[in-house]
N, C-alpha and C positions, 0 to 999 in steps of 0.2 A: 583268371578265367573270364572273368564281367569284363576287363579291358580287352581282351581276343575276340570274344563276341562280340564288341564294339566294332572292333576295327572292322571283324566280318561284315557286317551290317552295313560298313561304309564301302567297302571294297564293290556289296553285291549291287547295291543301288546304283553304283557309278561307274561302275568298270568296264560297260559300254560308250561309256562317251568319252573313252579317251581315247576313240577313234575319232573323232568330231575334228576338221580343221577346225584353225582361227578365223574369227571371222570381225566384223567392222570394227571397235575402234581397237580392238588388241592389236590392230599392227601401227598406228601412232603412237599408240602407250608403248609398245615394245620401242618406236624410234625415240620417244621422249627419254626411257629408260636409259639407253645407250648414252643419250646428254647428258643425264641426271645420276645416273645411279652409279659410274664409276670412281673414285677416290677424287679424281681429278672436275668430276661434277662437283663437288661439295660448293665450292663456289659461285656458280650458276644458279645450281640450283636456289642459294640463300638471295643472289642477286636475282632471279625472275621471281623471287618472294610465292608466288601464289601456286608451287605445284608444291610446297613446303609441305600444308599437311598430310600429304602421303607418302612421304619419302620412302617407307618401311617399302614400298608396293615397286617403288623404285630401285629400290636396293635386292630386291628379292628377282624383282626381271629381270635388268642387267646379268644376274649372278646366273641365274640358266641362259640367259642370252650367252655370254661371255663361254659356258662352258659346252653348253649343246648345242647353238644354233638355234635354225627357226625350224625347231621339232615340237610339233601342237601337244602329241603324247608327252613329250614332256612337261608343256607347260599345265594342263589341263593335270596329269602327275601329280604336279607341286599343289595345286589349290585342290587335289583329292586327300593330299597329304595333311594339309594344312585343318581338313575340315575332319577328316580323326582323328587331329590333336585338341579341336574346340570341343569335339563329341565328348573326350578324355576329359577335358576342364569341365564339361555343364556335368558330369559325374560327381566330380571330384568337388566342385560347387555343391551339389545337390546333398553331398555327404557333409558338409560342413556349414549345411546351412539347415537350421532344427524343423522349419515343417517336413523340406523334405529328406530329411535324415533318413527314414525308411523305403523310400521309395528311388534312390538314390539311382537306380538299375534302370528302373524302365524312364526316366524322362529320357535322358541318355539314348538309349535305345529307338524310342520314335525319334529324336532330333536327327539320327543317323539314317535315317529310310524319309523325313519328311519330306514331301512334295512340294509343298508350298514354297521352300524358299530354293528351289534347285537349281535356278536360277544364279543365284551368287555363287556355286560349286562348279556350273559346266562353263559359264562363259569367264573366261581367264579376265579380260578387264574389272570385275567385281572382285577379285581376288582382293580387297581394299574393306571388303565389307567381312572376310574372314580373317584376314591380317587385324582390324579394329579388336572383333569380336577376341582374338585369341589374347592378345593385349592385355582387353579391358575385363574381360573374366579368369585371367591370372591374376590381375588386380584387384578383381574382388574376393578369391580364394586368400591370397594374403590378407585383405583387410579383416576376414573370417577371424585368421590366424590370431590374427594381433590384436580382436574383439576377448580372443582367450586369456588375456593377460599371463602372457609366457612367450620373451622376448618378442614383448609390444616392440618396442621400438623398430628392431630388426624386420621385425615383418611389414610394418607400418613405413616404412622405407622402401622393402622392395618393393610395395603394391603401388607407391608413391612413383616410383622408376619402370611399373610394366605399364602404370596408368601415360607416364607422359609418351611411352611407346604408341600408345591406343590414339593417343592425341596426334603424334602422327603417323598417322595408317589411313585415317579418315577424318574430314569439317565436324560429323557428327560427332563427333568421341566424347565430346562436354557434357553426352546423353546419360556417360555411367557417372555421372554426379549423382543425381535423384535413386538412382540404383545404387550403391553406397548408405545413402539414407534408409532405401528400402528392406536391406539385408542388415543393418544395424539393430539389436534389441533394443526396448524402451530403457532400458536402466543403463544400457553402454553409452546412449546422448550422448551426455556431457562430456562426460572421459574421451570418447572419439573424436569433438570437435575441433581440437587442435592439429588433427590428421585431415580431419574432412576441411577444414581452412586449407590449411597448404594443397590440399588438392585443386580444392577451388580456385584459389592463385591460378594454379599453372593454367586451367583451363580458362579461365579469366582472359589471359595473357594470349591464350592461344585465338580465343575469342575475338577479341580488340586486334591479335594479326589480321586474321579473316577480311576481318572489316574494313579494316584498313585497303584491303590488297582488290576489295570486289571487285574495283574497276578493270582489274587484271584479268578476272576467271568468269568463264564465258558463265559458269554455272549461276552464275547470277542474275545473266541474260536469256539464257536458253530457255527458262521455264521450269528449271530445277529445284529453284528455293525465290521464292518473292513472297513479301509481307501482305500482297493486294490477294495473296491464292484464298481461294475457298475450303479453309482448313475446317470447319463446321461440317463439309461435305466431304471431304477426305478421310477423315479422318476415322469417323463411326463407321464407313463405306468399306475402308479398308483395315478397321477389327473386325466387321462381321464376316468378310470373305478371311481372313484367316481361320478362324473359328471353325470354318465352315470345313468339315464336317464334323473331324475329330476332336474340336474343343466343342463343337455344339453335343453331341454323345457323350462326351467326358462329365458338362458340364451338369446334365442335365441328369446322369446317373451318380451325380457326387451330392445331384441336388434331395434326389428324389431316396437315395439308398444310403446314403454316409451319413455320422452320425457329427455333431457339431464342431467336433474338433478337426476333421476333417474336410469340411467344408470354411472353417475360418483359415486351413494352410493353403487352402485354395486362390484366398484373396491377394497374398502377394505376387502371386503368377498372374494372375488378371493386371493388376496394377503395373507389373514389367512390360508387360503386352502394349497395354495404353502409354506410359513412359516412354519405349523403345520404339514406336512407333510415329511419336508426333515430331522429331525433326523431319521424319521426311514426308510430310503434310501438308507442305509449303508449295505443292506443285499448280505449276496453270495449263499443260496442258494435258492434265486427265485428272479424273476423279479417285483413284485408286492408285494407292503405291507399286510400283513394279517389283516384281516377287525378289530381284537378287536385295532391296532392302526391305525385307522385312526379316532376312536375316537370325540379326539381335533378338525383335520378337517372338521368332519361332522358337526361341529358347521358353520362354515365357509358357506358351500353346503346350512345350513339350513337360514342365513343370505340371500343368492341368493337366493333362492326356496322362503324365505316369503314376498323381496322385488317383486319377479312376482306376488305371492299369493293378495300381498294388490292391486297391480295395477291391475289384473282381479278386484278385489272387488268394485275396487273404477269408475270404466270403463263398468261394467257390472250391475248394478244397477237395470236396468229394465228386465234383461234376469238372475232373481237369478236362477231358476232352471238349466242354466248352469254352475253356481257358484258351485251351492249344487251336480252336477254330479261331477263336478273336482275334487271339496273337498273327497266325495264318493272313486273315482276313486284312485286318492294319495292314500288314507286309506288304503283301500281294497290292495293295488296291496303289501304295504310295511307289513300290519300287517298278510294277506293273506299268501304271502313269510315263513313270522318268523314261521307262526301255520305251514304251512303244511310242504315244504319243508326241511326249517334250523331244524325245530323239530325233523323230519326223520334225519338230519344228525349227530343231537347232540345225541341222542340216539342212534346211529352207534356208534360214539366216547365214548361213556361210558359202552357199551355190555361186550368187554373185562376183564375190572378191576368187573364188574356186574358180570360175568359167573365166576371169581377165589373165589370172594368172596361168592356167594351163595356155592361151592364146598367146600370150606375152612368152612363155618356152617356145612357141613354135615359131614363130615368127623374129626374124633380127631385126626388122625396121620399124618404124611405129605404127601405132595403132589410134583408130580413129574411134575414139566415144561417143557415139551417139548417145546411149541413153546407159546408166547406172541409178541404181536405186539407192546407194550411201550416199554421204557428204566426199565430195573430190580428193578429199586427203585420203581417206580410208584406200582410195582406187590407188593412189599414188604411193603410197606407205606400201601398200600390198606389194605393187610389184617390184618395190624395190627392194624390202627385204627376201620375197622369195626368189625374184632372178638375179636382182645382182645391176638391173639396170635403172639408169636415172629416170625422174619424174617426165622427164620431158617426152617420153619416150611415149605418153599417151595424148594424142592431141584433142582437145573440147573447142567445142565450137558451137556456141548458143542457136546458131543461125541456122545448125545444122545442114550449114555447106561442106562439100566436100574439101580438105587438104587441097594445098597445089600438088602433091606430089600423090600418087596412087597406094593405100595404105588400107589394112584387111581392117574392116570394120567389126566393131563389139557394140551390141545391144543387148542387154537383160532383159527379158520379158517375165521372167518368172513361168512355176509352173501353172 
């Protein structure tokens, strides 16, 4: 019944936006896929070395590429899929992890309606950040396991084999090391560290790839990760806007109404929050992390928010209709947000590569670009996957002279 109502929960918040096209860089991801991600990629992909740690993301496009085409319901489908299988693990986590052993239900449950990371659910290139996530918290449910001394080894191996999945799914994945640490009791330390070594290897390993390959991946260059970022400012900037509002309420009636022990299971979901948060802090050009990673974090928010959840429940007994407005109210304000607002804005963000590509069906000869608001490839990727015709097919011209040959002109101007 708890996993139905999950799933519900994930179906309600999102099941308007798998009307949403694709929009910018889902269609070079989707042409990288097509190089990378069939049998006959494995090669490439190990030779151009730096698209390596996402292979999972690869393997998983291709595989609706290859079967459906370029159907957005579909892909959009798959990362709704994928995000009530992670909702299922932070349950399933939350049950086998002893503060929130009780409250198992409701973290779960706001993770599946949260707002703040919907970002990584609607736009399909982020799909990297729930692919990680699903990995690396199967990996931590086994390491639970095998914390239980009842075929330790066995489980301490599988968690060992979902963990180096997480490794490639996404750069950050080295993040569920400290989280490992974090979910470990003080008296299991030592017994665990010959597990928590081998982990660390691999990420070690995966590590020293990275670094190795920087020069290859733009993400280095772009402003996505540099050591010079103002991570002092990122970082505090973008825990309090998570927080904001339902960990600020969570926290403050866990502070003011729960009794000690309840407010110390508090601390390892703040501490995930902070953890899951600092790889991607490293940014130069913004102050705040962009909502698809904060992801992992919101797991963390949703730890705090079900630890308040169960104590209203368990405290309020005889005034449920206060319960069933709270409940209400969360709902409404997170799934409310995704329909109305974020819809309106993911639909902004895909109008562009939308308006080249319905021109590019009407028209057989080419077309002249004056002005597009993505990076060139996206314009180009677009219409090749959705018409079938070559890049060349759109012509740029910096000078904004016209073609020698006379050709229907494309300018975005936005709304």
């Amino acid at each position: 019944m708890a996993l139905c109502l999950l799933a519900l929960l994930c179906v309600a918040t999102y099941a308007r936006t798998l009307a949403i096209p694709l929009f910018e860089d889902d269609y070079p991801n989707i042409t990288d896929a097509r190089k990378y991600g069939p049998p006959s990629g494995l090669p490439l992909l190990i030779q151009d070395a730096w698209p390596f740690p996402r292979t999972t993301s690869y393997w998983l496009t291709y595989g609706l590429w290859d079967t459906f085409g370029l159907r957005p319901a579909v892909f959009h489908g798959a990362s709704l899929v994928v995000h009530v299988i992670n909702t299922f693990l932070l349950f399933w986590l939350c049950r086998a992890w002893t503060p929130f052993k009780e409250a198992a239900f409701w973290p779960a449950a706001f993770f599946a309606v949260s707002e703040g990371h919907q970002e990584a659910v609607i736009w399909y290139s982020s799909v990297v950040e729930l692919l990680m996530f699903m990995f690396g918290v199967a990996s931590l449910i086994c390491w639970r396991r095998a914390l239980e001394r009842k075929r330790q080894d066995a489980w301490a191996a599988g968690s060992f084999i979902l963990f180096c999945g997480a490794l490639l799914s996404k750069e950050s994945a080295v993040v569920f090391l400290p989280l490992f640490w974090l979910a470990t009791p003080l008296a299991a330390w030592r017994p665990s560290l010959r597990w928590l070594l081998r982990h660390g290897a691999a990420g070690l390993v995966m590590a020293l790839f990275i670094t190795s390959t920087r020069g290859q991946s733009f993400r280095f260059s772009d402003g996505s990760f540099s050591l010079h970022a103002p991570v002092w400012i990122t970082w505090p900037n973008s825990y309090g806007r998570l927080l904001w509002i339902w960990g600020v309420v969570a926290g403050a009636w866990l502070f003011w109404r729960a009794g000690r022990v309840m407010q110390r299971s508090a601390l390892p979901a703040l501490i995930w929050i902070g953890i899951a948060l600092l790889p991607y802090s490293f940014l130069t050009y913004m102050h705040r992390i962009p909502s698809r990673q904060v992801y992992l974090a919101s797991a963390g928010l949703a730890m705090l928010v079900g630890l308040a959840m169960t104590h209203v429940v368990g405290t309020m007994e005889s005034r449920r209709w206060v319960v069933a407005a709270l409940i209400a109210l969360v709902a409404l304000h997170n799934i409310g947000y995704i329909w109305t607002r974020k819809h309106e804005q993911f639909l902004e963000r895909a109008a562009p590569t939308e308006q080249l590509i319905s021109l590019a069906r009407r028209t057989d000869g080419p077309i002249w670009v004056q002005c597009f608001p993505r990076p060139r490839i996206v314009a180009e990727e677009a219409v090749r996957l959705a018409t079938g015709r070559p890049p060349e097919t759109l012509l740029w011209n910096d000078a904004r002279q016209p073609p020698a040959e006379p050709a229907p002109r494309f300018c975005y101007v936005g709304p």
